[in-house]
C-alpha positions as CSV (number, residue, x, y, z in Angstrom):
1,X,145.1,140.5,58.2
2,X,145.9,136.7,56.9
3,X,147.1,138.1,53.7
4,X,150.2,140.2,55.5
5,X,150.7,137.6,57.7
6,X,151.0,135.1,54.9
7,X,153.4,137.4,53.0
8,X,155.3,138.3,56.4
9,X,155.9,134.5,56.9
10,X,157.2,134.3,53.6
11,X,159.5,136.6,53.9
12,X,160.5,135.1,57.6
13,X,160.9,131.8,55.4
14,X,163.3,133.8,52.8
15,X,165.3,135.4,55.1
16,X,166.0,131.9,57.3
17,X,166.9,130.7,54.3
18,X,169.2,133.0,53.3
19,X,170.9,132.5,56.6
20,X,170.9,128.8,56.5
21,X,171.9,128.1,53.0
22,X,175.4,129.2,53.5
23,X,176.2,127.1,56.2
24,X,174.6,124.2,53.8
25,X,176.9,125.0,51.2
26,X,180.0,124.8,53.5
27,X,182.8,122.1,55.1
28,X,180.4,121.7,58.0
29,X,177.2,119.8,55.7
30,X,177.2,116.1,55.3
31,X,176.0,116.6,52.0
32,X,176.2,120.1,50.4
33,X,173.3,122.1,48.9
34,X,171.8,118.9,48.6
35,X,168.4,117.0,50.4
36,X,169.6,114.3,53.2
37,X,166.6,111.7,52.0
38,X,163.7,111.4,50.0
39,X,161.6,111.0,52.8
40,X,162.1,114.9,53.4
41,X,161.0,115.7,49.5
42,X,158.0,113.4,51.1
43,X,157.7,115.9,53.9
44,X,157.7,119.1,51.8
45,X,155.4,118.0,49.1
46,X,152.7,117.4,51.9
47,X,153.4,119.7,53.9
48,X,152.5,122.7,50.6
49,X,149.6,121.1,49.6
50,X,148.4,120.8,53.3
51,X,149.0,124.1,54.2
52,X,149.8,126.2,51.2
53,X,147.7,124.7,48.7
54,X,150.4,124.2,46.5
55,X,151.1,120.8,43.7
56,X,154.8,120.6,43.7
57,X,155.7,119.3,40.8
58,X,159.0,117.1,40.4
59,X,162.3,118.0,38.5
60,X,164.3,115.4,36.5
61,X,166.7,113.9,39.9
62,X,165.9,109.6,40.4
63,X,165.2,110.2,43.5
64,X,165.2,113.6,45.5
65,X,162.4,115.1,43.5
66,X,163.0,118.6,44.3
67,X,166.4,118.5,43.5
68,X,167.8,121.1,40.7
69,X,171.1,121.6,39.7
70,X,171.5,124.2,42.5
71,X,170.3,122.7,45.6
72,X,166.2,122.3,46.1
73,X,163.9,124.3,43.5
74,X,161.1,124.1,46.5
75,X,160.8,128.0,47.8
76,X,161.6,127.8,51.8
77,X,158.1,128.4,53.3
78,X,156.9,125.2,51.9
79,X,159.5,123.4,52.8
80,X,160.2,124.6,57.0
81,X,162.2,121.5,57.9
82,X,164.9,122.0,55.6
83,X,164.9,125.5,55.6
84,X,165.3,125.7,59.1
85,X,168.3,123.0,58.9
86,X,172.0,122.9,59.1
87,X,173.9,119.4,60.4
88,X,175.9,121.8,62.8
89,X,172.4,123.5,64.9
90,X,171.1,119.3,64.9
91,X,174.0,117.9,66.1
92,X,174.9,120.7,68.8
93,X,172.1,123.1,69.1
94,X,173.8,126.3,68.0
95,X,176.9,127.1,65.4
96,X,179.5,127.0,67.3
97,X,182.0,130.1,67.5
98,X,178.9,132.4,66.5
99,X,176.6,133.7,68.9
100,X,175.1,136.1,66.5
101,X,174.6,134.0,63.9
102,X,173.0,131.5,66.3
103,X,170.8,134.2,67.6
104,X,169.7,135.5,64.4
105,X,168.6,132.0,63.5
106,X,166.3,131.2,66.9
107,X,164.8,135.1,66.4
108,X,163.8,134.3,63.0
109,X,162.2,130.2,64.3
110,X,160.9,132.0,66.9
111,X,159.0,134.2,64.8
112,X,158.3,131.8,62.0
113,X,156.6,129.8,64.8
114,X,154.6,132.7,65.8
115,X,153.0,133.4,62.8
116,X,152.2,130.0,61.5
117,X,150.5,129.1,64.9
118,X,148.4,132.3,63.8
119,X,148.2,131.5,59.6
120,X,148.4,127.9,59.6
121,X,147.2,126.8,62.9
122,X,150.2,124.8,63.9
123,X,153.8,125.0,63.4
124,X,155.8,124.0,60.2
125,X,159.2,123.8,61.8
């Protein structure tokens, strides 16, 4: 039963996201496909080898560790808060103009923090 909750919060992980990353990529993010401080590479690596069991090992950037050439090389269930992220749902709670897309992404939290209260025993997000 852990085992296909473990891969179903994976996949939770994967498909928030998929739905995040876009809006990190775009006009609206203060800094595109990129981390907003070290302190949140801090928060990831932790937050694996807490829960996950997982050594992340850093890439080659001075100072965001996790940083590739792409955006962040860390897969998105180890690293919930910046998954979960986009500047426009912290600033104002919701994308603005886009119910659906602002629905999609409490289901999926919602979810996510279902499951992990379940696998992990607290929630990541």
């Amino acid at each position: 039963m852990a085992d296909d909750l473990r891969r179903r919060l994976i996949a939770l992980y994967a498909d928030l996201g998929a739905h995040t990353e876009p809006e990190c990529a775009g006009s609206r993010c203060a800094k595109p496909l990129s981390c907003c401080a070290p302190m949140y590479c801090d928060l990831a690596g932790d937050f694996a080898r807490e829960h996950w069991g997982v050594r992340l090992e850093p890439g080659w950037h001075p100072t965001l560790p996790f940083m590739g050439p792409a955006g962040c090389t860390v897969a998105p269930h180890l690293r919930p808060i910046c998954t979960a992220h986009t500047c426009e749902v912290n600033e104002q709670g919701c994308k603005k103009g886009d119910e659906a897309w602002t629905n999609r992404y409490y289901d999926l939290i919602e979810e996510i923090g279902r499951i992990e209260e379940l696998v992990l025993g607290k929630r990541g997000i």
